[in-house]
C-alpha positions as CSV (number, residue, x, y, z in Angstrom):
1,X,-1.6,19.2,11.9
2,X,0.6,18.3,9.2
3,X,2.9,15.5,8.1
4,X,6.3,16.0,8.6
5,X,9.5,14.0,7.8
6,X,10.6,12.0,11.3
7,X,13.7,9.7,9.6
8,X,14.6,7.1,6.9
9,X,13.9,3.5,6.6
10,X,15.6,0.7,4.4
11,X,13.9,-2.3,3.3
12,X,15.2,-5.2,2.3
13,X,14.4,-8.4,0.3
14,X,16.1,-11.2,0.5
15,X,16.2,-14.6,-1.4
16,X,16.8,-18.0,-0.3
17,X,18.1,-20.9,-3.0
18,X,14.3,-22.2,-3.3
19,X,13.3,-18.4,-4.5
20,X,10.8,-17.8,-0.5
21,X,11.8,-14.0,-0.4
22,X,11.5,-12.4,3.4
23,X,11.9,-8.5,3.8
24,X,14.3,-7.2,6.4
25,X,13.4,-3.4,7.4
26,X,15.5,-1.3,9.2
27,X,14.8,2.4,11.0
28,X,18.0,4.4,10.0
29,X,19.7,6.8,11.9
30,X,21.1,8.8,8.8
31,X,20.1,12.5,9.5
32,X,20.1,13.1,5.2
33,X,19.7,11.4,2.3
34,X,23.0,11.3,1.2
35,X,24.0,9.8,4.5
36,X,20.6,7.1,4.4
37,X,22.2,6.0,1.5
38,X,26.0,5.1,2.8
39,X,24.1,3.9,5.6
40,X,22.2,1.7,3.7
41,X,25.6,0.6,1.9
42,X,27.2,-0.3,5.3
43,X,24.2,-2.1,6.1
44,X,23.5,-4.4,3.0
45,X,27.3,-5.2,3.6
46,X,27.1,-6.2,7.1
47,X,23.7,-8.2,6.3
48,X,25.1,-9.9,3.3
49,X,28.5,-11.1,5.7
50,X,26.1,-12.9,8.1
51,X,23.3,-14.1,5.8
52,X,23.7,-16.8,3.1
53,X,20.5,-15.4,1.2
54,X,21.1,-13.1,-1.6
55,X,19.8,-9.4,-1.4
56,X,17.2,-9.3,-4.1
57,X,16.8,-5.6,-4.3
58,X,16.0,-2.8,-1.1
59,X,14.1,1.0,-1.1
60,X,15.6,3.6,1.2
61,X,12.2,6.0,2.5
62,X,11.7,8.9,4.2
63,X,9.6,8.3,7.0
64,X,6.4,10.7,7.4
65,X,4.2,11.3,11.0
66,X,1.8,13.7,11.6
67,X,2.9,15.7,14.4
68,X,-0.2,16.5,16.0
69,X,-2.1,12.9,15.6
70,X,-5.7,12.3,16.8
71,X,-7.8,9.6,16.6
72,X,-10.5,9.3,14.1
73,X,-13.9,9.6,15.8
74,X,-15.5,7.1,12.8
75,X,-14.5,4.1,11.0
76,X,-13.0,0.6,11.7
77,X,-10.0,-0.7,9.2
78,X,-11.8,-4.0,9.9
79,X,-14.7,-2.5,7.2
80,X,-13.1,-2.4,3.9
81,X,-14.4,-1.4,0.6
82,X,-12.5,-4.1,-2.2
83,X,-12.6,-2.8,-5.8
84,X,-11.9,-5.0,-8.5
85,X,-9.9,-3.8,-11.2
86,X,-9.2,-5.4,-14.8
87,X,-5.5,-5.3,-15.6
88,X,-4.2,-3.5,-18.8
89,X,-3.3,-6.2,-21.7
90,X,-5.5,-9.2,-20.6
91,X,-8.9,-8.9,-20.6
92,X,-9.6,-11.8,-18.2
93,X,-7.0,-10.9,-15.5
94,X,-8.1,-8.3,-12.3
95,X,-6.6,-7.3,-9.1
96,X,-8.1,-6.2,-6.1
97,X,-7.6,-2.8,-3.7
98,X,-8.9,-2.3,-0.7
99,X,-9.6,0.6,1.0
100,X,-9.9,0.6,5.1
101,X,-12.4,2.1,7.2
102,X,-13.9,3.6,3.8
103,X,-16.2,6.6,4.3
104,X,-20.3,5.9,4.1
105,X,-19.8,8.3,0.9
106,X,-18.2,6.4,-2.0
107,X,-21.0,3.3,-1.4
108,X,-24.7,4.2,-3.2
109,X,-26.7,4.5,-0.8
110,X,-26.9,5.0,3.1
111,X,-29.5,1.8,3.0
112,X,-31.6,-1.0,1.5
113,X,-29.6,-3.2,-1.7
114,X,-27.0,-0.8,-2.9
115,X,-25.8,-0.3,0.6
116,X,-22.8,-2.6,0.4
117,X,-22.0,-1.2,-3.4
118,X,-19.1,1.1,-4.2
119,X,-20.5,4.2,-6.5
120,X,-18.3,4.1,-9.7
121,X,-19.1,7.4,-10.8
122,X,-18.4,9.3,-7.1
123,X,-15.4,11.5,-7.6
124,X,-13.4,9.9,-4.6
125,X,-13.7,6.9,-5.7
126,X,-12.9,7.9,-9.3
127,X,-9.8,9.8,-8.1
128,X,-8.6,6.3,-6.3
129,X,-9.3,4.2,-9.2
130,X,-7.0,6.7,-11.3
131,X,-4.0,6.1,-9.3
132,X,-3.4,2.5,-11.0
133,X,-4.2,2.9,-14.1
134,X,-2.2,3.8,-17.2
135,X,0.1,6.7,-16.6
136,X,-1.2,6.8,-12.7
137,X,0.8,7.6,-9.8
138,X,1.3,3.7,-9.0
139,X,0.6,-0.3,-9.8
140,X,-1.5,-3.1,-8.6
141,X,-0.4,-6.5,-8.7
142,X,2.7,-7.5,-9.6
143,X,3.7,-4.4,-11.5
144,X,0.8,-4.0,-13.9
145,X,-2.0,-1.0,-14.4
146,X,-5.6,-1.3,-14.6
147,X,-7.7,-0.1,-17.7
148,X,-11.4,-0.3,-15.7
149,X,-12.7,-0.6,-12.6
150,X,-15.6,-3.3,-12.8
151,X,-17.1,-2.8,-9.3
152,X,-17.0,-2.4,-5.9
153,X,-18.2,-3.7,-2.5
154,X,-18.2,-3.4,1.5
155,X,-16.4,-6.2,3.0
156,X,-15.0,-6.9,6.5
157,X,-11.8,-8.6,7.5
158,X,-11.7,-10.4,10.4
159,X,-9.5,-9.0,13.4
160,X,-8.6,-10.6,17.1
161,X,-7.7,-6.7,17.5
162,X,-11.1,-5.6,19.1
């Protein structure tokens, strides 16, 4: 099992006078990435001839599947964990990630009161938090990093899904 690249996507945002934003995604034929990118050209062209919104900015992506996908035999993306982060540069700001179907592991204990709390200090978890914050591999909310991760919990979303 591995993930191997299936295509490219473009993705679109566009702008309306009042500012609403909507995102237009497209599964592109291009067999390169030279050729997603003239693609993308002709298509932001064609878009931009019908549409009286302006084209606020787009990301061309390679598109990744596994090419041997099997069904996980535990978890629901209903169950979340949510960590709460506090944003770089203002003490009072945070953001919030969540993390579907999160594994029995990263919470403190497999019952009683810390049941439903995120353990700050498991490496998993550690390795997540990492990834927004100062010189991390992304973001999180609105452009900005985190400098600490204040806590954790389990939480479920509510699905018509099943």
């Amino acid at each position: 099992m591995a993930l191997v690249a299936d295509g490219f996507n473009l993705s679109v945002t566009l702008a309306d006078r009042g500012g609403n934003t909507t995102v237009k995604s497209f599964d592109l034929t291009s067999a390169d990435h030279a050729t997603a990118l003239t693609d993308a050209t002709a298509i932001l062209a064609a878009l931009t001839g019908v549409s009286d919104a302006s084209v606020k900015g787009y990301t061309i992506g390679t598109r990744y599947v596994e090419n041997a996908f099997v069904l996980p035999t535990v978890g629901e993306i209903e169950n979340q964990a949510m960590l709460t982060f506090r944003l770089y540069g203002d003490p009072l700001k945070k953001a919030t990630f969540t993390i579907p179907a999160p594994k029995d592991a990263i919470f403190s204990a497999s019952s009683g009161a810390l049941y439903n709390q995120v353990d700050l200090a498991d490496t998993e978890v550690i390795a997540m938090r990492n990834v927004f914050f100062t010189g991390g591999e992304a973001t999180i909310s609105d452009g900005e990093t985190a400098v600490a991760l204040e806590n954790g919990k389990r939480i479920h979303r509510k699905s018509r899904r099943g």
